[in-house]
C-alpha positions as YAML, in Angstrom:
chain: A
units: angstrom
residues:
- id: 1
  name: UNK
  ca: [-156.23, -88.92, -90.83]
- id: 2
  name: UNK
  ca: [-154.24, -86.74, -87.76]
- id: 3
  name: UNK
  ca: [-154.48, -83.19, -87.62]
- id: 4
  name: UNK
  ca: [-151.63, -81.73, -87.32]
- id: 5
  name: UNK
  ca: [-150.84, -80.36, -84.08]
- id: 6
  name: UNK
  ca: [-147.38, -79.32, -82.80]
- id: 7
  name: UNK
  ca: [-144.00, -79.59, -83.06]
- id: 8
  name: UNK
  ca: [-141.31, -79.70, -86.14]
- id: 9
  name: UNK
  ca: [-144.64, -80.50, -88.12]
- id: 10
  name: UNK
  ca: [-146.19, -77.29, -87.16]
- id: 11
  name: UNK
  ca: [-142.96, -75.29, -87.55]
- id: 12
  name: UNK
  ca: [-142.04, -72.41, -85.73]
- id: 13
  name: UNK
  ca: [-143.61, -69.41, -87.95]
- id: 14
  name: UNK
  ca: [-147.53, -69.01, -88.07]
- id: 15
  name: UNK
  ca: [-146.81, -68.94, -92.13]
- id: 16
  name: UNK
  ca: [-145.48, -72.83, -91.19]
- id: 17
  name: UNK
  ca: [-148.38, -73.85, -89.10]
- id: 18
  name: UNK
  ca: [-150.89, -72.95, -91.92]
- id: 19
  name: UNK
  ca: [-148.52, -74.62, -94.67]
- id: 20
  name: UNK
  ca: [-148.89, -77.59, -92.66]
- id: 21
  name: UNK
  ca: [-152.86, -76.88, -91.87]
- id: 22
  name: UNK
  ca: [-153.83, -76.36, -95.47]
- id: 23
  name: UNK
  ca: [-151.85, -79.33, -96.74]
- id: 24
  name: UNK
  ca: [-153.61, -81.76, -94.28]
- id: 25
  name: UNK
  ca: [-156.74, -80.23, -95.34]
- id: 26
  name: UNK
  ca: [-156.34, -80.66, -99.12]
- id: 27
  name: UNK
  ca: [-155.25, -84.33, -99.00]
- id: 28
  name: UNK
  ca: [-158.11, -84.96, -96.71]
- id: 29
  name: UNK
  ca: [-160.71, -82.64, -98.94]
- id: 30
  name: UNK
  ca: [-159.49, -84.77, -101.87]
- id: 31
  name: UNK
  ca: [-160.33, -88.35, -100.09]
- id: 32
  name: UNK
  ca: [-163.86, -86.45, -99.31]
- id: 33
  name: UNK
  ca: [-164.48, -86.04, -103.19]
- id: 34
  name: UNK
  ca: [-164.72, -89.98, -102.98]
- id: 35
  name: UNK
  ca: [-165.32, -91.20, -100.16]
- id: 36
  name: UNK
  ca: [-166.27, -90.29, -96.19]
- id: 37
  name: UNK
  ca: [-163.25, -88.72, -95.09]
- id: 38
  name: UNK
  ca: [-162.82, -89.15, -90.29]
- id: 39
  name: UNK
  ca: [-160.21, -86.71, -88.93]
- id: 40
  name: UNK
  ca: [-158.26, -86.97, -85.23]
- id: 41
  name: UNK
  ca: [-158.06, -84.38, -83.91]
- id: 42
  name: UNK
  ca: [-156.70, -83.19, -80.06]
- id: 43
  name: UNK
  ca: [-159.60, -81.39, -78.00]
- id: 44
  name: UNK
  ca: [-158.02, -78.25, -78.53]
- id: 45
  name: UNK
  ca: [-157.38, -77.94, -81.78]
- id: 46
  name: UNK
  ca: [-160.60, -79.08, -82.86]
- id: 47
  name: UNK
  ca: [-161.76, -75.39, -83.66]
- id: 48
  name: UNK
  ca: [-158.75, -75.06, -85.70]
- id: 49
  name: UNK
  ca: [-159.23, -77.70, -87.60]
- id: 50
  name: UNK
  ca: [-162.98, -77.18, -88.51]
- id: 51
  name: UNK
  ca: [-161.64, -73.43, -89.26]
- id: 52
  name: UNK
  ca: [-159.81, -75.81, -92.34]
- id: 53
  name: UNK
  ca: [-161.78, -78.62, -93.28]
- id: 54
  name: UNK
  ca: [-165.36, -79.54, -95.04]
- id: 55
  name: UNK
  ca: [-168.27, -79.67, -92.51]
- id: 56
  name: UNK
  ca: [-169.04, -83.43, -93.93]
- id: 57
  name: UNK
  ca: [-165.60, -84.44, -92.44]
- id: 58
  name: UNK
  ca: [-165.68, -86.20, -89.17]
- id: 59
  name: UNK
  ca: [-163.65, -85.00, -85.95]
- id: 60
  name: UNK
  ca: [-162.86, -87.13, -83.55]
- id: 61
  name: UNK
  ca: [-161.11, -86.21, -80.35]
- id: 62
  name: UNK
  ca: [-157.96, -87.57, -78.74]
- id: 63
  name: UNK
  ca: [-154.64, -87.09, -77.45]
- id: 64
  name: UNK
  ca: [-151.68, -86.45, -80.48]
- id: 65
  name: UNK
  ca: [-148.27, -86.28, -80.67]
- id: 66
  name: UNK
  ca: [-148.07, -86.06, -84.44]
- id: 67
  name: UNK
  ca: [-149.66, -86.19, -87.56]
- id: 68
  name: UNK
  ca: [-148.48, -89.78, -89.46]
- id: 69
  name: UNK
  ca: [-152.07, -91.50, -89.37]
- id: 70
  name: UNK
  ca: [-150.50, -94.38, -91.76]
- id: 71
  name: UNK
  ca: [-147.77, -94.64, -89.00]
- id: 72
  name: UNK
  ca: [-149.73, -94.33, -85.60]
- id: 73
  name: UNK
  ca: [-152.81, -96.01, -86.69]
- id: 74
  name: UNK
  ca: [-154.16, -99.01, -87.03]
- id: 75
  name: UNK
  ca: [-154.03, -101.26, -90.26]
- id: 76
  name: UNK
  ca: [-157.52, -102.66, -90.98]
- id: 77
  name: UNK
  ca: [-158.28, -106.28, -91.83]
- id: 78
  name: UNK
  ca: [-161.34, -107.92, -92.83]
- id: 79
  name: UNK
  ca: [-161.68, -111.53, -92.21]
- id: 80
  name: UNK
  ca: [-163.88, -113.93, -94.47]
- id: 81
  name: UNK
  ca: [-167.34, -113.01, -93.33]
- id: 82
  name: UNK
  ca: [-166.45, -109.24, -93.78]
- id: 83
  name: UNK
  ca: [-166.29, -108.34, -90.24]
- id: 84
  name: UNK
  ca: [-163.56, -105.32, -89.49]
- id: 85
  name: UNK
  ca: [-160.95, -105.02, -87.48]
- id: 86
  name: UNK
  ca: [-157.78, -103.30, -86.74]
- id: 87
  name: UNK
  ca: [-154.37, -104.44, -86.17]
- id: 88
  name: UNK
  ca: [-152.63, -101.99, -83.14]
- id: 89
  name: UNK
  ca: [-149.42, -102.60, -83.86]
- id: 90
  name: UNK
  ca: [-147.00, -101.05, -80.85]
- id: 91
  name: UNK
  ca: [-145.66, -97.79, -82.29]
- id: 92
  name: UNK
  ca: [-142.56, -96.62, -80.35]
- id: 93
  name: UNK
  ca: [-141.35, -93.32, -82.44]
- id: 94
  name: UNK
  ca: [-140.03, -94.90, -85.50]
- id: 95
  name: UNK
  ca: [-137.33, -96.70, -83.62]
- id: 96
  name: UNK
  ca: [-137.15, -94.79, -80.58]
- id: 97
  name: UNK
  ca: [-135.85, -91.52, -82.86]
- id: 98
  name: UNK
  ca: [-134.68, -89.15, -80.19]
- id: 99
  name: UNK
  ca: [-136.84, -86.07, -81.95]
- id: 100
  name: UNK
  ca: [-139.64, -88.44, -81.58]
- id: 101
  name: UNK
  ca: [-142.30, -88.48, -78.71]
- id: 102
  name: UNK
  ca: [-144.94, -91.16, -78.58]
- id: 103
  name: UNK
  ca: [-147.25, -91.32, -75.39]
- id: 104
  name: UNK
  ca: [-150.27, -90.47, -76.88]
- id: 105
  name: UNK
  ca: [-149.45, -91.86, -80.28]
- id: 106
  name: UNK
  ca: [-148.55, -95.32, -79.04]
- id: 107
  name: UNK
  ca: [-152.66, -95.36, -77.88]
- id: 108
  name: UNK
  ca: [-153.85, -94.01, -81.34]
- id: 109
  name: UNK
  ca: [-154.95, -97.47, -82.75]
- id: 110
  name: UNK
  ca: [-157.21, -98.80, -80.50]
- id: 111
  name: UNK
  ca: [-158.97, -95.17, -79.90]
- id: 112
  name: UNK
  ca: [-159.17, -95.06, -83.84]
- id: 113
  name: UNK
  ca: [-160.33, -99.13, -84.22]
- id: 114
  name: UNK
  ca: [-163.22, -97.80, -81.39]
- id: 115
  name: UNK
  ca: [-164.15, -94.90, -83.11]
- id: 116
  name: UNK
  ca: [-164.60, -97.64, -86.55]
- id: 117
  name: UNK
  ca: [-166.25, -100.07, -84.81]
- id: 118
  name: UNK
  ca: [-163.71, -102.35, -85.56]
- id: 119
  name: UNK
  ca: [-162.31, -105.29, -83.32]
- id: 120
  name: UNK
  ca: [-158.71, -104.70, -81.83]
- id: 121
  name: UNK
  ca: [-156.41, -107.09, -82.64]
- id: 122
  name: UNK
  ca: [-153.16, -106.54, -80.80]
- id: 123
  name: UNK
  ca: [-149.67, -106.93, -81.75]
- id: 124
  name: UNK
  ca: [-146.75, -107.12, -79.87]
- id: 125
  name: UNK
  ca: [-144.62, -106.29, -82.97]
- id: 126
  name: UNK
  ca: [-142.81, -102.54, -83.18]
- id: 127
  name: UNK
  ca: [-144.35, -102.12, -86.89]
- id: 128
  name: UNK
  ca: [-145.93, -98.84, -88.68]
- id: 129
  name: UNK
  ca: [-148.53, -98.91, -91.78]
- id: 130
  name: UNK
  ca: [-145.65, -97.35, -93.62]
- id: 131
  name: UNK
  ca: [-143.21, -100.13, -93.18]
- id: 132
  name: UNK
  ca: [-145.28, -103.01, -95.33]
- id: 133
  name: UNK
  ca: [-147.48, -102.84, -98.69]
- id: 134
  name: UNK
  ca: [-149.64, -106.27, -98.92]
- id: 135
  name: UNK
  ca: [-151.64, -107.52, -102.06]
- id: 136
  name: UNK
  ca: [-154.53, -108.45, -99.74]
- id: 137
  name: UNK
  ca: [-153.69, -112.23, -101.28]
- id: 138
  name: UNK
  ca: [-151.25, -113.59, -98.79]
- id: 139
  name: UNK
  ca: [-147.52, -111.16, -100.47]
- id: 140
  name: UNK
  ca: [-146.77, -108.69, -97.62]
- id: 141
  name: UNK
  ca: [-143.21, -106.60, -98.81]
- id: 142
  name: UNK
  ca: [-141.17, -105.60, -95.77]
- id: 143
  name: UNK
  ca: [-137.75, -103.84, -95.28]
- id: 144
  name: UNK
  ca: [-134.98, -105.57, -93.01]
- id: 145
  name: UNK
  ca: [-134.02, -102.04, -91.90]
- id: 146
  name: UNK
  ca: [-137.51, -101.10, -90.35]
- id: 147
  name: UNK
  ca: [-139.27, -104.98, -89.20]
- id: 148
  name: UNK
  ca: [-135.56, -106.18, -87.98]
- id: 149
  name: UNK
  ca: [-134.34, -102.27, -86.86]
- id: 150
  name: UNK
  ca: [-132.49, -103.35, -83.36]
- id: 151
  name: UNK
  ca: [-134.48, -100.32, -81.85]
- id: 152
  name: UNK
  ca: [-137.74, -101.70, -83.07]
- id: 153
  name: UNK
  ca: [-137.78, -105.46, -82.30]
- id: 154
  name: UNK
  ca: [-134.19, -106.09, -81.49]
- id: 155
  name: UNK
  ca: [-134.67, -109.79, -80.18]
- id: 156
  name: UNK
  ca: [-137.31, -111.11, -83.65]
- id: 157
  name: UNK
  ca: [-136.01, -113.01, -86.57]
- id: 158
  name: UNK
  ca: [-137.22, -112.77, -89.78]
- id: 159
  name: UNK
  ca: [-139.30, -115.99, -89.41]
- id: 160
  name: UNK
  ca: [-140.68, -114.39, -86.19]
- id: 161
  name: UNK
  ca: [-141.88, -111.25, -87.78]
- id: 162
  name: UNK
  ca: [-143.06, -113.59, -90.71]
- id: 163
  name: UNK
  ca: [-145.06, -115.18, -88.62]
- id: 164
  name: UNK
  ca: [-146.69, -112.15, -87.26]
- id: 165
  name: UNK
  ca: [-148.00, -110.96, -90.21]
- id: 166
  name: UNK
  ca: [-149.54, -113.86, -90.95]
- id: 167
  name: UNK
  ca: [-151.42, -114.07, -88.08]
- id: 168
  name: UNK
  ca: [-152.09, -110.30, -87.77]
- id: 169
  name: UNK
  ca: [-153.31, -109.86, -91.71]
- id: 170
  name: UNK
  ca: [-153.20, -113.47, -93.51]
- id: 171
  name: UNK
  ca: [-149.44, -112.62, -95.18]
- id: 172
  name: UNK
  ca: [-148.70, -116.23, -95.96]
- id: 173
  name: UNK
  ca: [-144.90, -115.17, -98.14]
- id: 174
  name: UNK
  ca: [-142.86, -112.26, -97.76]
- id: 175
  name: UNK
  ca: [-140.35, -110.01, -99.87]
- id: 176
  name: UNK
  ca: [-138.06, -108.59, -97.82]
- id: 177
  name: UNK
  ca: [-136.37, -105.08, -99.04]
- id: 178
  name: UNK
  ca: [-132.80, -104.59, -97.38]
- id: 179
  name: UNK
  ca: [-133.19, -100.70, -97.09]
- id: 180
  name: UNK
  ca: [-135.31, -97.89, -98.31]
- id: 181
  name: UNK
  ca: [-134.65, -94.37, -99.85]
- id: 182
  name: UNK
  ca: [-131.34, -92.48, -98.71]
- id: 183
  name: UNK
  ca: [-133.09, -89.51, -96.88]
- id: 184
  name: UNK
  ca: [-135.27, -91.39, -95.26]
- id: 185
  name: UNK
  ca: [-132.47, -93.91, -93.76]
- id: 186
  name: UNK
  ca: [-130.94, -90.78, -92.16]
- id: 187
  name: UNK
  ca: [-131.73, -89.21, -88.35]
- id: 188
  name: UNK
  ca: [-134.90, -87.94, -89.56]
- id: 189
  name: UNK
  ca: [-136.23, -90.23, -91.48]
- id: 190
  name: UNK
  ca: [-138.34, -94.03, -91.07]
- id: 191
  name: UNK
  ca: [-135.16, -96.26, -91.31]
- id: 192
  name: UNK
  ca: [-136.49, -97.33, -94.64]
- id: 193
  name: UNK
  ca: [-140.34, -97.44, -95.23]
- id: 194
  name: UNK
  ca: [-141.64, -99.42, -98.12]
- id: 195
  name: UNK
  ca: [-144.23, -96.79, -99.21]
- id: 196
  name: UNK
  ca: [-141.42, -94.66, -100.28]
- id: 197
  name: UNK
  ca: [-140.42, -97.21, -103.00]
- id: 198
  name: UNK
  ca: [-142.88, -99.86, -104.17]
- id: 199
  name: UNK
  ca: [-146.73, -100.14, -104.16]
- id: 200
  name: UNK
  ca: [-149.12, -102.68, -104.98]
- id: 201
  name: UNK
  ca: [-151.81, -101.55, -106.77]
- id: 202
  name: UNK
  ca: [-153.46, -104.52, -107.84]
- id: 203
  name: UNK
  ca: [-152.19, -108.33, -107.23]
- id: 204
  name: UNK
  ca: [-149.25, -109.51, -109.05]
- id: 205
  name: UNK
  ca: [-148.23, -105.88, -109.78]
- id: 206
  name: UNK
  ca: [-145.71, -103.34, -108.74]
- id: 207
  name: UNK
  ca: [-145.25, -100.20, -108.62]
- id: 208
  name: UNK
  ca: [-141.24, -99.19, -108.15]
- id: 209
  name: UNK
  ca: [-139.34, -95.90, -107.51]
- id: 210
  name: UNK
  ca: [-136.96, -95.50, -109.82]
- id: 211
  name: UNK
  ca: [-134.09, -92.96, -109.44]
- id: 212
  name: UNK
  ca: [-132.20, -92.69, -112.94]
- id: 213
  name: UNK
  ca: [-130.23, -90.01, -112.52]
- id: 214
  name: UNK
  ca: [-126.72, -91.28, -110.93]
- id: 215
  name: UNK
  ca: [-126.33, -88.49, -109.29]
- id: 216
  name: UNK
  ca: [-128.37, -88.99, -106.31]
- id: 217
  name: UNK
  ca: [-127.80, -91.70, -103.94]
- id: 218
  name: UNK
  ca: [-131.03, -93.51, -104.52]
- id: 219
  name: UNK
  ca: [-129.52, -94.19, -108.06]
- id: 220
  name: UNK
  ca: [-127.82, -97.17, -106.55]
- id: 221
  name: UNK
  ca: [-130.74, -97.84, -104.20]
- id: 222
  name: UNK
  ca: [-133.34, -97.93, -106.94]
- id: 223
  name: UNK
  ca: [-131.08, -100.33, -109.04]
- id: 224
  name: UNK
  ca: [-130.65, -102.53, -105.59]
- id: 225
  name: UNK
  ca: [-133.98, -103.17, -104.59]
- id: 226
  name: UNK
  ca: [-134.99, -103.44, -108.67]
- id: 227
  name: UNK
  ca: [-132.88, -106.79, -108.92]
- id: 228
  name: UNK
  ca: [-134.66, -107.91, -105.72]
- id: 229
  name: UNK
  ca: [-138.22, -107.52, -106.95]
- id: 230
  name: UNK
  ca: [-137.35, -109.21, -110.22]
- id: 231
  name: UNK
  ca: [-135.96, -111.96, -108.01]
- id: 232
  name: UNK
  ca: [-139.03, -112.41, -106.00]
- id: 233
  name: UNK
  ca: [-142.53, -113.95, -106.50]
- id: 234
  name: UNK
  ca: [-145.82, -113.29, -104.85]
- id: 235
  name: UNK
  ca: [-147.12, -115.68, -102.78]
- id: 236
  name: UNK
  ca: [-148.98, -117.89, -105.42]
- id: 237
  name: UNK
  ca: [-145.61, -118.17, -106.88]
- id: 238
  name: UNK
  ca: [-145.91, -115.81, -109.83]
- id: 239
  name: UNK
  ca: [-143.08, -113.09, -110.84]
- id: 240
  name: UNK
  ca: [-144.21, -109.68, -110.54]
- id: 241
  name: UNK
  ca: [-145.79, -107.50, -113.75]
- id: 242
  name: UNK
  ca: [-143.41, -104.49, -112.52]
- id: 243
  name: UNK
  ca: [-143.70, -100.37, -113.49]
- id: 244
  name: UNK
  ca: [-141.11, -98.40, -113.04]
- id: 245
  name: UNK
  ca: [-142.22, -94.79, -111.60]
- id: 246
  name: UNK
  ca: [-139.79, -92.16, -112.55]
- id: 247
  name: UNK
  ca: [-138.35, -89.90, -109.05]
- id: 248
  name: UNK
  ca: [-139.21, -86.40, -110.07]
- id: 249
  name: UNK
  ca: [-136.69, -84.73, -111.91]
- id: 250
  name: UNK
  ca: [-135.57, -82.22, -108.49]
- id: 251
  name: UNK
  ca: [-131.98, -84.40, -106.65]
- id: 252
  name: UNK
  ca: [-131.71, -81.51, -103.89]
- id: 253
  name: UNK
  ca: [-134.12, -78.98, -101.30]
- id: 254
  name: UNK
  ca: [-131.38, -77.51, -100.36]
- id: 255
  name: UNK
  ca: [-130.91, -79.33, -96.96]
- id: 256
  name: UNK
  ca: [-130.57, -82.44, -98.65]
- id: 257
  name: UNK
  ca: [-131.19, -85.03, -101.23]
- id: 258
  name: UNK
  ca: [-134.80, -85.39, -101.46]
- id: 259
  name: UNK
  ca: [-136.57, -88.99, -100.78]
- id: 260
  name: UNK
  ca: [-139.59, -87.06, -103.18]
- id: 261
  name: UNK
  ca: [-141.81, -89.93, -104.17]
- id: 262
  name: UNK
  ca: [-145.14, -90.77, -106.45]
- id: 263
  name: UNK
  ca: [-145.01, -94.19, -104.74]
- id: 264
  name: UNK
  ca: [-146.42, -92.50, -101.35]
- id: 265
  name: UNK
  ca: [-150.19, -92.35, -102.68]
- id: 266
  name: UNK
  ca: [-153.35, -93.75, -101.19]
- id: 267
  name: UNK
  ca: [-156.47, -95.42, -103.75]
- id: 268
  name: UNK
  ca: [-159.56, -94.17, -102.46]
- id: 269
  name: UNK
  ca: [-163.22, -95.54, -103.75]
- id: 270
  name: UNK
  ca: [-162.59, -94.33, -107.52]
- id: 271
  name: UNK
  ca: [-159.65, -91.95, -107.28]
- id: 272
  name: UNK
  ca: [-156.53, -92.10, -106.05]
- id: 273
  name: UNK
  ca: [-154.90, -88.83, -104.12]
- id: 274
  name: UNK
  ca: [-151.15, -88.74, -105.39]
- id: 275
  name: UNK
  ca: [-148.47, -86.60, -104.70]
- id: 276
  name: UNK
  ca: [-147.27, -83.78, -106.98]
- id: 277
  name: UNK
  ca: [-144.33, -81.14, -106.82]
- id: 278
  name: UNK
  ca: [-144.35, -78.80, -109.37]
- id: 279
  name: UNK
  ca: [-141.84, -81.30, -111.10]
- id: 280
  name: UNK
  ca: [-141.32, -82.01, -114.90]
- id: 281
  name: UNK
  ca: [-141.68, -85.42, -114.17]
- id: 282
  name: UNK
  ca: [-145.02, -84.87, -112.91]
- id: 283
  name: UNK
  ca: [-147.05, -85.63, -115.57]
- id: 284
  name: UNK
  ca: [-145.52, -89.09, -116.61]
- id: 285
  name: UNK
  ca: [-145.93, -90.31, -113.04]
- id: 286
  name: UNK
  ca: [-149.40, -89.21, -112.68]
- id: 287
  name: UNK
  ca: [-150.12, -90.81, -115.77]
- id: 288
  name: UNK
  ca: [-148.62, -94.29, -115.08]
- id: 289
  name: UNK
  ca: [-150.40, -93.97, -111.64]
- id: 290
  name: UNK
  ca: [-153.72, -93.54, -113.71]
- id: 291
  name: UNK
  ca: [-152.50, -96.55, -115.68]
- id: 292
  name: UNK
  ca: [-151.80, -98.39, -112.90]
- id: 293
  name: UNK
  ca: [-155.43, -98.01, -111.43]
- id: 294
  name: UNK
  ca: [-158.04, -98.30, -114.55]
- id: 295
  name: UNK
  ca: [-161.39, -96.82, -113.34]
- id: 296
  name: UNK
  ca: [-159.44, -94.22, -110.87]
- id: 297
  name: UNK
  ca: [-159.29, -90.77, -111.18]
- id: 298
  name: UNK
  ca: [-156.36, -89.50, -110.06]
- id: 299
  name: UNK
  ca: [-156.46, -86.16, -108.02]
- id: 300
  name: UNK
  ca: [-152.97, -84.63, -107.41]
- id: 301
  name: UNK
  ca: [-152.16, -82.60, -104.48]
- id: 302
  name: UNK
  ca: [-148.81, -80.68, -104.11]
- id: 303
  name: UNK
  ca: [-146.80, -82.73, -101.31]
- id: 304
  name: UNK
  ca: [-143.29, -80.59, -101.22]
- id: 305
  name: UNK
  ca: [-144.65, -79.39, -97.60]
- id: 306
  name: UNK
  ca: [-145.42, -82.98, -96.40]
- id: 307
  name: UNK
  ca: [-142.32, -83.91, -97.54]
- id: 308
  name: UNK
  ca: [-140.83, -80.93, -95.92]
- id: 309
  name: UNK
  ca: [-141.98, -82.35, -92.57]
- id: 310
  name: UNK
  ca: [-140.70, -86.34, -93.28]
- id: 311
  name: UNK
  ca: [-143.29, -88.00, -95.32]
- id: 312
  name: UNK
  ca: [-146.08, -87.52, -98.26]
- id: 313
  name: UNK
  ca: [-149.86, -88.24, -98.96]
- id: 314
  name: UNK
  ca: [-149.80, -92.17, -97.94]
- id: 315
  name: UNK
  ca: [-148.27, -91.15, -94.74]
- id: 316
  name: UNK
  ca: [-150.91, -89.03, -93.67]
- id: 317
  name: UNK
  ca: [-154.11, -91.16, -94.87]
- id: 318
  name: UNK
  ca: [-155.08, -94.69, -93.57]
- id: 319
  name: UNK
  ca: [-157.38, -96.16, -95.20]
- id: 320
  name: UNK
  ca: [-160.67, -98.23, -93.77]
- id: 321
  name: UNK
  ca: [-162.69, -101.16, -95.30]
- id: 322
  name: UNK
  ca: [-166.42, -101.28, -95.42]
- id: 323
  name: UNK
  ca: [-167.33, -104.43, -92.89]
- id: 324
  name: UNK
  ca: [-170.70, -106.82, -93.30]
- id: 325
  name: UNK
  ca: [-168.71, -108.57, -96.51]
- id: 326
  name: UNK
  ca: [-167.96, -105.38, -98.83]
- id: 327
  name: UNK
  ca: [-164.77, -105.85, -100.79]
- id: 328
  name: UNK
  ca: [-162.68, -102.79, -99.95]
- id: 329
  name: UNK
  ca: [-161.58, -99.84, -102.10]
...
């Protein structure tokens, strides 16, 4: 995980800064129940952030510009004698958004991949952990408006980025989304990140947002990339077992419609840390999630002020494999 450290994520009210703070530090105190939990943090903000978190978590010190671990990070791989590394994708402010900055983001992965012991395996490709979900099996689901976003890799074809994956983390077939969630398609949003809408919690099954009411925008969405998942097949050529996760019940924040999703969770070594918000549909999702993940318990943590700030609790988290041949969570 990133510690949060400035900016819109921050806020501008000391009440905003210690929203922020305390969220961080419950998604990152409810990993810890489970599993070692590391934390970036800048040099000076490291006594803030121990003021927050669990002496047993981690610090690690290094230039920030945000918070989005899953984003700025690397994406871990293991390869078939168990050895770790880390794939450092190039990160470039979600598309070069101008509310974005990026200079010491963009050198996140390879100080993180250090810090893990992991090997650095660089990528040329303008790519973010939120923008693909993978069965670990060779199926890697990517969105056309995030992989093939002209302000990303404006010169790559699909084959190109295809080809990418499969040398950066063994993707040998891939199911390409045409967009993601309404909010997040707008100016402050991803352009369309997959963890918003589908997850793979175990091979040959899916997880999907589902919007029902018509009312909001990712009604039509939902329904969209629904008929495309049917459609597809994993990479040993099977159709997908496929859950639909209810959107919570809420349309609007009052700035605009909300991209709230249970899809934005991370499975940690027998839990899994999902998003909550106070919702009626709360309970339903959590329960499918626990469905979805026999053996798991799953530990909720209220995500409205993640969301507040442009993402949720997969976002934030990135997680690492055991190396030497362990199978990871």
């Amino acid at each position: 995980m990133a510690w949060p450290s400035g900016g819109y994520t921050l806020g501008e009210t000391d009440a905003d800064a210690h929203e922020a703070r305390a969220t961080w530090a419950a998604v990152a105190h409810a990993a810890l129940r489970y599993e070692p939990v590391t934390m970036v943090v800048r040099p000076e903000d490291r006594a803030i952030a121990a003021g927050y978190l669990d002496a047993r978590i981690s610090l690690v010190e290094a230039p920030l510009d945000d918070a989005w671990m899953r984003d700025i990070g690397p994406s871990f791989v293991t390869d078939d004698a168990g050895r770790l590394g880390a794939v450092d994708w190039v990160f470039n402010g979600w598309g070069q958004q101008s509310w974005a900055s990026w200079e010491h983001d963009s050198a996140v992965g390879p100080a993180v991949a250090r810090a893990a012991g992991a090997e650095v395996l660089a990528s040329p490709l303008v790519n973010e952990g939120g923008g693909f979900q993978t069965d670990g099996r060779g199926t890697v689901l990517l969105t056309e408006s995030v992989q093939l976003d002209p302000f990303r890799n404006p010169n790559l074809t699909r084959a190109d980025v295809e080809a990418e994956f499969e040398r950066t983390i063994g993707a040998r077939h891939a199911v390409w989304l045409p967009r993601g969630l309404t909010r997040d398609s707008k100016e402050f949003g991803t352009r369309g990140h997959v963890d918003l809408v589908a997850a793979i919690p175990s091979p040959g099954t899916l997880l999907v947002h589902v919007q029902a009411n018509p009312e909001h925008p990712d009604h039509e969405v939902s329904q969209e990339l629904l008929e495309v998942l049917h459609s597809s097949r994993t990479a040993d050529g099977k159709p997908w077992r496929i859950t639909e996760i209810p959107a919570p019940q809420q349309l609007h924040d009052g700035e605009d419609w909300v991209d709230w999703s249970y899809i934005n969770h991370v499975a940690v070594n027998g839990g899994v840390v999902a998003c909550s918000f106070a919702d009626p549909h709360d309970e339903k999702a959590l329960r499918l999630l626990a469905d979805a993940y026999p053996g798991r318990q799953v530990c909720a943590v209220d995500a409205r002020p993640l969301f507040a700030r442009g993402g949720g609790i997969h976002c934030i988290t990135q997680q690492q494999p055991r190396d030497g041949g362990h199978t990871p969570a």
